[in-house]
TIPA-62675 format. One line per field, with one value per residue: residue in one letter; y, z, x of N, C-alpha, C, CB in turn; chain; residue number from 1. Coordinates in Angstrom, 1 decimal, decimal comma. Glycine has a CB too. Layout:
// residues N
resn = c(a_...)
n_y = c(Y_...)
n_z = c(Z_...)
n_x = c(X_...)
ca_y = c(Y_...)
ca_z = c(Z_...)
ca_x = c(X_...)
c_y = c(Y_...)
c_z = c(Z_...)
c_x = c(X_...)
cb_y = c(Y_...)
cb_z = c(Z_...)
cb_x = c(X_...)
chain = c(A_...)
resi = c(NUM_...)
// end
This chain:
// residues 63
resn = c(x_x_x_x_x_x_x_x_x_x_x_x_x_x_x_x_x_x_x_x_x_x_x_x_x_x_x_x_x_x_x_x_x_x_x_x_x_x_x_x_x_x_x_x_x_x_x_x_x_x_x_x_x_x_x_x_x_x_x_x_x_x_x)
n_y = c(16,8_14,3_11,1_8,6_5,1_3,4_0,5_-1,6_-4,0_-6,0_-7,9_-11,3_-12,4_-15,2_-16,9_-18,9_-20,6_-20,7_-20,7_-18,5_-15,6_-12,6_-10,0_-7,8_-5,8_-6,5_-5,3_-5,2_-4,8_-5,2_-5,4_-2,5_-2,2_-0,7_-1,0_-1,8_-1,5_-1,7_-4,4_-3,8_-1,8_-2,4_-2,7_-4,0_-5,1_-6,4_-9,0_-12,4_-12,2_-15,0_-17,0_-15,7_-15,9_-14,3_-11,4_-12,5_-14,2_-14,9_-15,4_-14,5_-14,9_-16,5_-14,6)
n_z = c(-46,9_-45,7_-44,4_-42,4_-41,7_-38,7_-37,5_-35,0_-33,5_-31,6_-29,2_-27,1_-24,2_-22,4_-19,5_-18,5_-16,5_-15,4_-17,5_-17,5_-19,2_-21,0_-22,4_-24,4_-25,9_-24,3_-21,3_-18,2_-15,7_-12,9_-12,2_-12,9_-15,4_-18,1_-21,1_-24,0_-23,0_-23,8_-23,7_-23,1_-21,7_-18,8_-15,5_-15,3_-12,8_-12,1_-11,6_-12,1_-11,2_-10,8_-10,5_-9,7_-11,2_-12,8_-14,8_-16,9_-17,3_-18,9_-22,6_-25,7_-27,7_-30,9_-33,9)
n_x = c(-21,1_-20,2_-21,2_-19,9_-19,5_-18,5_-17,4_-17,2_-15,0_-15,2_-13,8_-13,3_-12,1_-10,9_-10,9_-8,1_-7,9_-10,9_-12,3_-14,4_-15,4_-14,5_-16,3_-15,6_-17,4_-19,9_-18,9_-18,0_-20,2_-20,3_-17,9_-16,4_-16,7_-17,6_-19,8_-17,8_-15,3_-12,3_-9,9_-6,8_-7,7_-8,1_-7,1_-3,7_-3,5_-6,3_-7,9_-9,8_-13,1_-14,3_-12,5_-9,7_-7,4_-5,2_-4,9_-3,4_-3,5_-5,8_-6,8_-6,8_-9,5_-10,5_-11,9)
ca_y = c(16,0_12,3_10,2_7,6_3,9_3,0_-0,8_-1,6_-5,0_-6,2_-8,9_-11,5_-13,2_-16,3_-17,4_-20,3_-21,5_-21,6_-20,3_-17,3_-14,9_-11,4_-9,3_-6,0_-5,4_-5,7_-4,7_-6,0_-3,2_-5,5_-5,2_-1,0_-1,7_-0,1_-1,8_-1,4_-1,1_-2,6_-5,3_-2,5_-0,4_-2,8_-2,6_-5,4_-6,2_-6,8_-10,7_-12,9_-12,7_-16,2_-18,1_-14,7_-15,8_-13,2_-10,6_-12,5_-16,2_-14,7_-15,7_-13,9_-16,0_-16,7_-14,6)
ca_z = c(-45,8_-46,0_-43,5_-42,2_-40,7_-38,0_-37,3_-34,2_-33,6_-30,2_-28,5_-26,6_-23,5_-21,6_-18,6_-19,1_-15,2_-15,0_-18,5_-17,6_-20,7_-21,1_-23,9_-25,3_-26,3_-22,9_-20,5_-17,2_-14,7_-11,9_-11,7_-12,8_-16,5_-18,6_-22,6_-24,8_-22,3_-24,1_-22,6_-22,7_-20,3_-17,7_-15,0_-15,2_-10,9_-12,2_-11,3_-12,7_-10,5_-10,4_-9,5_-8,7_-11,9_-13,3_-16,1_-17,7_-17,6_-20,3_-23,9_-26,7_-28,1_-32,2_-34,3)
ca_x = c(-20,7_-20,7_-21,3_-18,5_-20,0_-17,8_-17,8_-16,2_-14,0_-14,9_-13,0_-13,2_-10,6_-11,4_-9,9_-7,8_-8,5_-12,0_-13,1_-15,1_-15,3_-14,7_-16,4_-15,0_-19,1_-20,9_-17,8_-18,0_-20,4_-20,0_-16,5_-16,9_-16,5_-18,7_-19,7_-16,7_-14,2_-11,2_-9,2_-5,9_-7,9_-8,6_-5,9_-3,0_-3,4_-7,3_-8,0_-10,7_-13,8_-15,0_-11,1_-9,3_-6,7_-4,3_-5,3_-2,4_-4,4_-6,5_-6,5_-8,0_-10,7_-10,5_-12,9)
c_y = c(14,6_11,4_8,6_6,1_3,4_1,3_-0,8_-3,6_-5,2_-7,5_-10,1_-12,3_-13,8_-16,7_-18,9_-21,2_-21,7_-21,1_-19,2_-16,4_-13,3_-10,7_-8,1_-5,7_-5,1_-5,3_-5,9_-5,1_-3,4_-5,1_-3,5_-0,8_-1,3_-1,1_-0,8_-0,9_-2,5_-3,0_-4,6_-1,6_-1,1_-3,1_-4,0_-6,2_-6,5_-8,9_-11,3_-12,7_-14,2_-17,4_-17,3_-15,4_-14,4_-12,4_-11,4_-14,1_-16,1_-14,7_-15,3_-15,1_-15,5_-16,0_-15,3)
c_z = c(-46,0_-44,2_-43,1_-40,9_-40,0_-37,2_-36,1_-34,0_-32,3_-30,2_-27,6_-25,8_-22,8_-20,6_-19,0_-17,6_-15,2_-16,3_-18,9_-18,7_-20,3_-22,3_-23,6_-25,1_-25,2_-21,8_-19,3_-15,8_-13,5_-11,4_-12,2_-14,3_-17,8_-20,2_-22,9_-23,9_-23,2_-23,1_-22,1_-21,9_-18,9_-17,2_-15,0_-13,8_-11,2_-12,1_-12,0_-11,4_-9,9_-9,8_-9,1_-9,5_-12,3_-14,3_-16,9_-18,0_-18,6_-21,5_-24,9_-27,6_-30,1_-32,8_-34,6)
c_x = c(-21,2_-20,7_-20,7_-19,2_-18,3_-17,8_-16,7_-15,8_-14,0_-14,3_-13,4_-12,3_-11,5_-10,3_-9,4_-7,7_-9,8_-12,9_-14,0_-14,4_-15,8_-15,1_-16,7_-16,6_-19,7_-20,3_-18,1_-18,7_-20,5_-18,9_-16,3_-16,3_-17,2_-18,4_-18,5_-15,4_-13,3_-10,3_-7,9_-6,4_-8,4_-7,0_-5,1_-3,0_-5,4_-7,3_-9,4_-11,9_-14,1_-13,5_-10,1_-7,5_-6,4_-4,9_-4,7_-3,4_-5,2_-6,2_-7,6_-8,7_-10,3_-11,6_-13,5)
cb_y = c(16,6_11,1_10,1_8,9_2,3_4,1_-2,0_-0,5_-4,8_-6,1_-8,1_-11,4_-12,4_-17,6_-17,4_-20,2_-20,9_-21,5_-21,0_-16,6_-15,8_-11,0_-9,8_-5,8_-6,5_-6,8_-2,9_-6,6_-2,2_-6,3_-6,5_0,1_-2,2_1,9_-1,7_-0,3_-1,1_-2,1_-6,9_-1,7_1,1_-4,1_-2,0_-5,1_-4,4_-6,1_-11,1_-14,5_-12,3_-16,8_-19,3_-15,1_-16,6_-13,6_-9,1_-12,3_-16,9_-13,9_-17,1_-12,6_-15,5_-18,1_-14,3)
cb_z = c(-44,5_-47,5_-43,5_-41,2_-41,9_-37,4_-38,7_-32,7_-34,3_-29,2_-27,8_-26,8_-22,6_-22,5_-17,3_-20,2_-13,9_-13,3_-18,6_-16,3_-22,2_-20,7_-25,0_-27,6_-27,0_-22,2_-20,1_-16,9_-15,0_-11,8_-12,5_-11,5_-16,6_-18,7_-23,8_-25,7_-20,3_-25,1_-23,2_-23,7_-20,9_-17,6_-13,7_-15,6_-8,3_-13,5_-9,5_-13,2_-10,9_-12,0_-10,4_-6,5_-12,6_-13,7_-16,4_-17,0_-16,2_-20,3_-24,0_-27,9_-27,1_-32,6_-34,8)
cb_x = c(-21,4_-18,7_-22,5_-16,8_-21,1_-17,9_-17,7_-16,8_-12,6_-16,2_-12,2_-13,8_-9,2_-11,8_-10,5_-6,1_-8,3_-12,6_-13,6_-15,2_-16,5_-13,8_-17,4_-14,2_-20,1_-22,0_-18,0_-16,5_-21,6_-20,1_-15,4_-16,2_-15,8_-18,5_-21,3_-17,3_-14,3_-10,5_-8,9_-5,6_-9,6_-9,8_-6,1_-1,5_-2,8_-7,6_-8,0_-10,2_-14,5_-16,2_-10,3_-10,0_-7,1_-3,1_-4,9_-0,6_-5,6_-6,9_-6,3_-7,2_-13,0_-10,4_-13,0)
chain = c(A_A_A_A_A_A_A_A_A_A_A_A_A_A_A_A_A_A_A_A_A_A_A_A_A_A_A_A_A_A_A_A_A_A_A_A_A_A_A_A_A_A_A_A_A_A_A_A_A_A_A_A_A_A_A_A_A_A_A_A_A_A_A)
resi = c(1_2_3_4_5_6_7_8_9_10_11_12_13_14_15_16_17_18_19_20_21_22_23_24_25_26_27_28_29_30_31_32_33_34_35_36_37_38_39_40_41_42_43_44_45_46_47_48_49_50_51_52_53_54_55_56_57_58_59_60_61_62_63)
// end
């Protein structure tokens, strides 16, 4: 049996209204999203907390 290292590829999106930053890694558990919630599993009527911008106003950030 061998043992398989799994690296994971978190993410992150920034609002492009008031810049708040979402990362894949620590989730969001204010808003009820646990670490590693990927940005595909947060609902599309989800809004920005801090200016209440669109899911869609977000821009994935450059590795």
């Amino acid at each position: 049996m061998s043992v398989v290292a799994v690296e994971h590829s978190w993410r992150q999106y920034c609002c492009i209204t008031c810049g708040l930053i979402y990362d894949e890694a620590k989730g969001w558990p204010d808003e009820g999203f646990a670490p590693g919630t990927r940005w595909e599993q947060i609902p599309d009527d989800w809004s920005c907390p801090d200016c209440s911008a669109s899911k869609s106003d977000f821009q994935l950030m450059a590795a």
